[in-house]
N, C-alpha and C positions, 0 to 999 in steps of 0.2 A: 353588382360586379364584385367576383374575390378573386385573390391570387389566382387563383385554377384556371379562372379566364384568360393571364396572359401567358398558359404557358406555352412556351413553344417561339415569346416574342426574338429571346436575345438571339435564336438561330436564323428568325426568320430574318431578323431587321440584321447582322453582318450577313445575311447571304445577298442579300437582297441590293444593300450598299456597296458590297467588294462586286458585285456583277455588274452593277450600272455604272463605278467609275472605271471599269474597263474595256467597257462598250466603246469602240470606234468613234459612235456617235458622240458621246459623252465629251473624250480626251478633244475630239477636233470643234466642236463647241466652244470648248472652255480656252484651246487656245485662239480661237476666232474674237472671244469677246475680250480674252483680256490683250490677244492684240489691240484691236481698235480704240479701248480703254487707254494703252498705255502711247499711242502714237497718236490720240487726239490733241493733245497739247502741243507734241512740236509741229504737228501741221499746221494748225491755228498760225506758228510763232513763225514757222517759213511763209506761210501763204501774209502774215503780215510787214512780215522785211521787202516780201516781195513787190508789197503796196507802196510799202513807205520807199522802196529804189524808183519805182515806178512815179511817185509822186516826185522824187526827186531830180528826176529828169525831167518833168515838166518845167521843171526851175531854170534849168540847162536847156530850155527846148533851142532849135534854129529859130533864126525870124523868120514871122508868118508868109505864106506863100498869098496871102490875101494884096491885093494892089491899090484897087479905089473903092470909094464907102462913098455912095449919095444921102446924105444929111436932108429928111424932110422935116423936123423942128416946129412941131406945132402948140409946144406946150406954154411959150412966152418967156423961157430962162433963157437967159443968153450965155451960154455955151463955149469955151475954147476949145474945140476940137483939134486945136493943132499942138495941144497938151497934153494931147493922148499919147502922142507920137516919143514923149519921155520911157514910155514902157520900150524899151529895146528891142523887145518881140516885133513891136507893130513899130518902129522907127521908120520903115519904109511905105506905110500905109498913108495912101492922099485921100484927104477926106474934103467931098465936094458941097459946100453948102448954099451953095448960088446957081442951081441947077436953073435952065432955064425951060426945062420939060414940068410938067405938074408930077405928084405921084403915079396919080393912076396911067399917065403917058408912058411913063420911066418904066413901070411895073411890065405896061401890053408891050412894049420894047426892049424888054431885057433878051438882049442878044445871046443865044444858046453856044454861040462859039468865038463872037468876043469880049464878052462879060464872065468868061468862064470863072474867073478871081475878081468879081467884084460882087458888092454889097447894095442892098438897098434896106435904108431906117428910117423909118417911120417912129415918131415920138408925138402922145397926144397925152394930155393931161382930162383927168375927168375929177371934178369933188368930190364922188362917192365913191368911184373905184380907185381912183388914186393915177400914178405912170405908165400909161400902157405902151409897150415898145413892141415895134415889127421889125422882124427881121428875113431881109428877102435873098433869093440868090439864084441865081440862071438857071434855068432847066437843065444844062447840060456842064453847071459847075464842079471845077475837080476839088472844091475846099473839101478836104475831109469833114466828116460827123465832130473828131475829137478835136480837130483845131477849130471848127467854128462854135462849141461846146465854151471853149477855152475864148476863144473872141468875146461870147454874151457876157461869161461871167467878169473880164477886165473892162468891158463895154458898161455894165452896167455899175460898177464899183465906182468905176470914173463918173458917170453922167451922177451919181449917188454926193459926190464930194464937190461936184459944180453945183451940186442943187442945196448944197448945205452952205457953199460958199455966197451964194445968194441969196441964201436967207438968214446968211452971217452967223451959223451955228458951228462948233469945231464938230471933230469927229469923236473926242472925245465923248461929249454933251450928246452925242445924237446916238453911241453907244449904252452911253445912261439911261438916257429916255425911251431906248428900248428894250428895255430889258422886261423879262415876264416876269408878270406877278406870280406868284405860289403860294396857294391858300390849303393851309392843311384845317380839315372839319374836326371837331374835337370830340368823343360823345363822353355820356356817361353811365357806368354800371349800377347795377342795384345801391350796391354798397357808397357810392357816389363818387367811385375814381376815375379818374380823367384818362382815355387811350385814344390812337387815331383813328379815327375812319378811315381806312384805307381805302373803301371805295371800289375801282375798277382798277384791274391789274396793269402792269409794264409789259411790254411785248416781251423785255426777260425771259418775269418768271411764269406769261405764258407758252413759251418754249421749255423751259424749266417742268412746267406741270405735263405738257403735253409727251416731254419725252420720258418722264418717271410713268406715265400714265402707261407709255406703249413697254415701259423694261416691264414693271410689275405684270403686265399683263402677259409676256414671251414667256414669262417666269413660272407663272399657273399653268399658261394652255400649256407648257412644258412638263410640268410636273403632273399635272391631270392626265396628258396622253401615257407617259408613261406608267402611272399607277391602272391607268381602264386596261392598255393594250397588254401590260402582265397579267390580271387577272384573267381578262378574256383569254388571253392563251394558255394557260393554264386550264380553267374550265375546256379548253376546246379538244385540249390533249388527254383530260383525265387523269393527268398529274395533281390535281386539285382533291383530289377523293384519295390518292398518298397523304397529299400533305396533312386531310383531316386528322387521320388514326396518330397520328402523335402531338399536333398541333391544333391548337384553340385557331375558333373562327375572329375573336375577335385579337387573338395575338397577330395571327395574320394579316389584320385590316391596319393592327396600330403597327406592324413591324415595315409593310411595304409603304407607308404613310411617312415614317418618322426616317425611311433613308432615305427617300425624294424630299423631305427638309435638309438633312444635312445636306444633298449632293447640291440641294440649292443654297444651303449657307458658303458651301466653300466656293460656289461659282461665283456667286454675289462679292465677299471679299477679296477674290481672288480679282475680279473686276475692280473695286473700288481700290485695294492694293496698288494695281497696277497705275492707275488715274493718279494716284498721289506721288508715286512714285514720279511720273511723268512731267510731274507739277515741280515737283522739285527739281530735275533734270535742268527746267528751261527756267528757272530759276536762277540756277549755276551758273548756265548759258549766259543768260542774260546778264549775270556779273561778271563773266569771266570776257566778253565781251563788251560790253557798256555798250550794249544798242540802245537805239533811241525808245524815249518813252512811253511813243506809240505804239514801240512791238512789243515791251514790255508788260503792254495797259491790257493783253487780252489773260496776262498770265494773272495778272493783282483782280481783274472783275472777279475769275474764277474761282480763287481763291476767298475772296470774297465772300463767297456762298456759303466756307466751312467757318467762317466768323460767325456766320449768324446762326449755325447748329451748335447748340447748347448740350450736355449729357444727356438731359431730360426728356430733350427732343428725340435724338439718335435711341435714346430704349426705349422709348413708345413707338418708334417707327419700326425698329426689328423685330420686337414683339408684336407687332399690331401685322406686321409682312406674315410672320410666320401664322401667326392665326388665320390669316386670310389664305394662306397657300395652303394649310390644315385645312381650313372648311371648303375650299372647293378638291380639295383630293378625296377628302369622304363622299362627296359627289360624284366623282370620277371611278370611286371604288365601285362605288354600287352601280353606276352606267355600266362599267367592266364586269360586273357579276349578274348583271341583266341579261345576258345573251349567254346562249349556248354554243356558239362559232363564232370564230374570228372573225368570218365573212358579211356578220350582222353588225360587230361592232360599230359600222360606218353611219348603218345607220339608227343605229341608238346612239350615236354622237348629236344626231342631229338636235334634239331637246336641250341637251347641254350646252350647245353651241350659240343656242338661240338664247339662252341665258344669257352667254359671255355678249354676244352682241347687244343686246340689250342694256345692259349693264355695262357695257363702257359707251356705248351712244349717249346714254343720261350722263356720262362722268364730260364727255366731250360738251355734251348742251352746257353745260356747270362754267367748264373751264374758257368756253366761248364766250358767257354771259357774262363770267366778270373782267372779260378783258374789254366787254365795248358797251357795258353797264353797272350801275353800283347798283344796291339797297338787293343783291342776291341772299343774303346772311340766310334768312329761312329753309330757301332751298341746298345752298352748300349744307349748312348742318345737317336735312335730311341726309345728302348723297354721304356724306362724309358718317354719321353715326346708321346708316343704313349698314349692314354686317357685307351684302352682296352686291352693292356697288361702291361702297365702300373701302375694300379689298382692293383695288387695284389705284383708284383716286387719295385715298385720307393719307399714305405714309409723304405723298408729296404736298398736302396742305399743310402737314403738321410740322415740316422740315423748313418747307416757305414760308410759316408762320401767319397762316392765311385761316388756321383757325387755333384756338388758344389750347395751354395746356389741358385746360381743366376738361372742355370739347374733345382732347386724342383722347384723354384718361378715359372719358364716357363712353368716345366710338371705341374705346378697346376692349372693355368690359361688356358691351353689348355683343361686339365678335365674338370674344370668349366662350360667352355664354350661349351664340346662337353656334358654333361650332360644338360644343360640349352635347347640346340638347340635339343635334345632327348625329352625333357620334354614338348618344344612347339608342336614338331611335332604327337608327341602319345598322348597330350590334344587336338587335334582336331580330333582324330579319335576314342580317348578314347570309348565316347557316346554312339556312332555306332556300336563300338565293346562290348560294355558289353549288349546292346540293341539285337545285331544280336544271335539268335537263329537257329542250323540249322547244316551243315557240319565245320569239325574245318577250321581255317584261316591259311591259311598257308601265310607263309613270302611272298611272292609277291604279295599277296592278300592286306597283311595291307600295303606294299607300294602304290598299286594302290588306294587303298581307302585313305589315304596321299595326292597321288598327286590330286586327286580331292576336299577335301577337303582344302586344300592349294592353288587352282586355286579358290575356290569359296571364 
């Protein structure tokens, strides 16, 4: 490669750039994501006020519309039921525990239109499975789903505190004693330093990987379509045999290449801009109001996230982004300069596609395995220093810190370098192919046409 080969770039790469961010498509794109971007955070923060008013009237509910409660008691605690009756909600609730029916009578007799507000409870005690409670109610009972939701749960809290007072333990102690253990595995490197196993993932930061998984990927098929479907119309119009006689083929490939990076760098910022900004908004909000902590808590997790991105992190990931939107647009160039019509492009899409599919199915098996298994480490590192599945999966490991620095440094060097050795191979057959006019190229075709022009 010399100078002479790219000339022709700096015309192509602003023509190329100042056309696409003027595209309709373009402009209404960019304001679609960095809406959504910038108004994810105060919906999160309304849809949680709305929780937290919501739960707050439960506090304030009316008393229950619930009347009588038959008590079958099989477990041997002796029970004051008529100390439930302290909760104000249920103050008017009779609770029957001298029934002179059995259960199973009680149950074949639950009357569908005078039992409409009453209960039937069953309590058995088992050694191995512990308190089993039944709860019954008339076939044709008007209790609501959420008022008898809200019944189990003050039902069972109470029968919780009789069963502790009988076995003389406070609530305090019986909070103690249940609390989870958390065992963190410890391993060690070559060199003999001590890091976590982390093991299997948080439901988190498998929402975290799974939706970096589906941007990074918008972001290629995005940039790939546009890099094929210019070239293919071009080839199809003959505008392409202009554009030879002043312009290099391969200034051509790196100019329409390198303004589908920028339009994706500025969309990209333009997105994450917007998210911070948003973050800070409900920030404000949240001081400038002193809402409760709970609606505050979805703004600090979030936040959260950009604690644990380091510099080191964040330019391995733009750089390893951009490498990977680089090598699948050199694919997409040469998909585009495969066909002699537009009207083929679809289906010389199809190879490419199956690619893409491919390749994020394996990133999906990855991101599945380590949320519902540990000891994946061999296979992430393939996906992740793999250059073609890689590309869309490695910039949200490396961000989640799900695999270490020295691992992005590797998968990025490997990118690099499988994108570089892409870009020599498809500028030597570039030419030939935007020149050849005729039946579309199918993939064995441009390797054969490769290996010859690589012999010569």
């Amino acid at each position: 490669m010399n100078k002479n080969d790219l000339r022709g770039f700096k015309q192509v790469f602003m023509f190329e750039f100042m056309t696409g961010i003027k595209k309709t498509g373009f402009k209404v794109f960019l304001a679609i994501i960095c809406t959504l971007s910038f108004c994810y955070m105060p919906l999160m923060l309304i849809i949680s006020n709305i929780k937290n008013s919501d739960d707050s009237s439960k506090n304030t509910q009316a008393i229950s519309s619930i009347e009588s409660v038959y008590i079958y008691d099989d477990s041997g605690i002796e029970i004051d039921f008529d100390s439930f009756k302290d909760n104000e909600v249920y103050k008017n609730v009779s609770f029957i525990t001298d029934s002179e029916k059995s259960y199973d009578k009680a149950i074949d007799s639950f009357d569908k239109d005078t039992d409409i507000y009453n209960l039937i409870i069953k309590t058995e005690y088992d050694k191995q499975k512990g308190f089993d409670v039944y709860i019954t109610r008339s076939p044709g009972s008007k209790i609501k789903d959420s008022e008898l939701s809200d019944f189990e749960d003050a039902y069972v809290s109470f029968y919780r505190e009789g069963v502790l007072k009988n076995l003389g333990v406070s609530e305090e102690d019986y909070e103690y004693l249940s609390k989870e253990f958390e065992v963190t595995v410890m391993k060690t490197d070559k060199e003999g330093n001590f890091y976590e196993d982390t093991g299997s993932i948080s439901s988190g930061d498998y929402f975290v990987m799974l939706a970096g998984l589906m941007i990074v990927f918008m972001f290629i098929n995005m940039s790939v379509g546009n890099v094929a479907t210019s070239i293919a119309t071009e080839k199809s119009s003959r505008v392409i045999e202009y554009l030879l006689t002043g312009t290099r083929p391969l200034a051509l490939l790196s100019g329409k290449i390198c303004a589908r990076l920028l339009e994706t760098l500025i969309t990209t910022f333009a997105a994450y801009g917007c998210f911070f900004l948003s973050q800070l908004l409900c920030i404000i909000i949240n001081a400038q109001n002193i809402v409760s902590s709970a609606s505050s808590g979805n703004v600090v997790v979030v936040s959260s996230i950009w604690e644990n991105i380091t510099l080191s992190k964040l330019v391995i990931t733009v750089l390893y982004f951009l490498a990977g939107l680089c090598l699948y647009s050199i694919i997409g160039a040469l998909t585009g300069a495969s066909v002699s019509k537009l009207d083929e492009l679809q289906d010389a899409y199809k190879t490419f596609s199956f690619l893409l599919i491919i390749c994020t199915y394996a990133d999906m098996a990855l991101i599945i395995m380590m949320l519902n298994m540990s000891g994946t480490e061999a296979f992430k590192n393939f996906i992740a220093i793999c250059p073609f599945t890689g590309a869309f999966i490695t910039p949200a490991l490396i961000l989640t810190g799900k695999i270490s620095i020295l691992t992005g440094l590797i998968a990025l060097i490997v990118i690099v370098i499988a994108a570089v050795i892409i870009f020599i191979l498809s500028s030597a057959v570039y030419e030939s192919m935007l020149l050849f006019q005729g039946k579309r190229l199918k993939a064995k075709d441009v390797i054969k046409l490769m290996k010859k022009q690589v012999v010569v």
